[in-house]
C-alpha positions in Angstrom: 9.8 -2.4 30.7 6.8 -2.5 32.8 3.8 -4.4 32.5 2.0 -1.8 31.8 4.1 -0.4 29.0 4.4 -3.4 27.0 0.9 -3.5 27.1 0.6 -0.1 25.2 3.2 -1.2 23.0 1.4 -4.5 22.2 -1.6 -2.6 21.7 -0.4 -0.1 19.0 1.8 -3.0 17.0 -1.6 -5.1 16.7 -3.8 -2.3 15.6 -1.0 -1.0 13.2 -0.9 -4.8 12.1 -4.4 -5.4 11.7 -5.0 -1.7 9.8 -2.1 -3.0 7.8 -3.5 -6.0 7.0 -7.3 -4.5 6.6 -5.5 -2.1 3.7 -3.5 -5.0 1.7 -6.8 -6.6 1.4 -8.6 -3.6 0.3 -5.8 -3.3 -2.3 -6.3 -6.8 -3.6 -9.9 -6.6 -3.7 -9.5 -3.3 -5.7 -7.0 -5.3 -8.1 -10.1 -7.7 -8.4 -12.8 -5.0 -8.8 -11.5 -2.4 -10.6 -12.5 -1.9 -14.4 -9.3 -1.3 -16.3 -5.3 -1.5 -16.1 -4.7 2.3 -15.2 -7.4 2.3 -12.3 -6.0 -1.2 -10.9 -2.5 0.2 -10.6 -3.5 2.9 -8.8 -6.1 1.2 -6.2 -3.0 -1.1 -5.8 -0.1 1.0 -5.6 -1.9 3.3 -2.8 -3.0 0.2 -0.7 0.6 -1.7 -1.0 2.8 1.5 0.1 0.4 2.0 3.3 -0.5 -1.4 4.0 3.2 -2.5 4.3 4.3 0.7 6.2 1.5 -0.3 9.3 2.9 -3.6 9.1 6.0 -2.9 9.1 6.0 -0.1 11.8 3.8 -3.0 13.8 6.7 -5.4 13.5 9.4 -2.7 14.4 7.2 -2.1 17.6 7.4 -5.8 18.0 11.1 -6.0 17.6 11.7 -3.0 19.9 15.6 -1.2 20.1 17.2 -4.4 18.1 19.0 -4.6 15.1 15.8 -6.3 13.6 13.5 -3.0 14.1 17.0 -1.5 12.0 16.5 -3.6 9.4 12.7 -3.6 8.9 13.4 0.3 9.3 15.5 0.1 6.0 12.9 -2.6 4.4 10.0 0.3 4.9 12.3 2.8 3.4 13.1 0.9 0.5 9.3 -0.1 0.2 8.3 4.0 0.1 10.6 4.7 -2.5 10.7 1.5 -4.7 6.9 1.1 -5.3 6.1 4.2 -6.3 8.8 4.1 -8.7 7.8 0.3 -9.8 4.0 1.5 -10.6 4.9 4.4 -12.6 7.3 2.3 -14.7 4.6 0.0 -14.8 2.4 2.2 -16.5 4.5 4.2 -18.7 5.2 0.7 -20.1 1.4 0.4 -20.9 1.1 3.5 -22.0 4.3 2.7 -24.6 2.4 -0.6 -25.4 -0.6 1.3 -26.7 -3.2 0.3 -23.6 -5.8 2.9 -24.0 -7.5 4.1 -20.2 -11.1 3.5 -20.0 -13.2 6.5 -20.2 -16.7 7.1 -19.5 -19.0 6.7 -22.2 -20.2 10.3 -23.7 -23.8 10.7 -22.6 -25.3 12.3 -26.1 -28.0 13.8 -24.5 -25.2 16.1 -22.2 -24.0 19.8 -23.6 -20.4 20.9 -23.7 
């Protein structure tokens, strides 16, 4: 590979990295920020599934044609379908439990 090229290739692996990394913090500042259960599952569940795809398509990038990128390849796959699955679970669980969303407060002065 030519100097050149790996340039490019290091390029887009840090950026996918870093916009990786800039969305898994977003996700645990919005499990920090975020009022209620329901609302803290979701901020989190969006934020995890994309923030570990750019990292992992950063690392794959990094790896190159090697049974590693293979591996992290199956790892993203796994992620995509497992923590979808793991949140809804999580919340039909609540839901069972008899945890309540929080709603806005009616404004009295408002008209159906």
């Amino acid at each position: 590979m030519t100097v050149g090229a790996q340039l490019v290739v290091d390029v887009a692996s840090w950026a996918l990295l870093l916009a990786g990394g800039f969305f898994s913090v977003v996700g645990a500042l919005g499990l920090l920020r975020l009022p209620d259960f329901f609302t803290r599952m979701h901020g989190a569940s969006v934020t995890d599934t994309l923030g570990a795809g750019l990292i992992l398509l950063g690392l794959v990038l990094q790896a190159g044609l090697t049974l590693v990128a293979v591996k992290l390849l199956f790892l993203a796959i796994f992620i995509f379908f497992a923590s979808p699955a793991a949140t809804h679970a999580l919340v039909k669980a609540a839901l069972a439990r008899g945890v309540k969303p929080q709603l806005a407060p009616e404004d009295p002065t408002s008209k159906p």
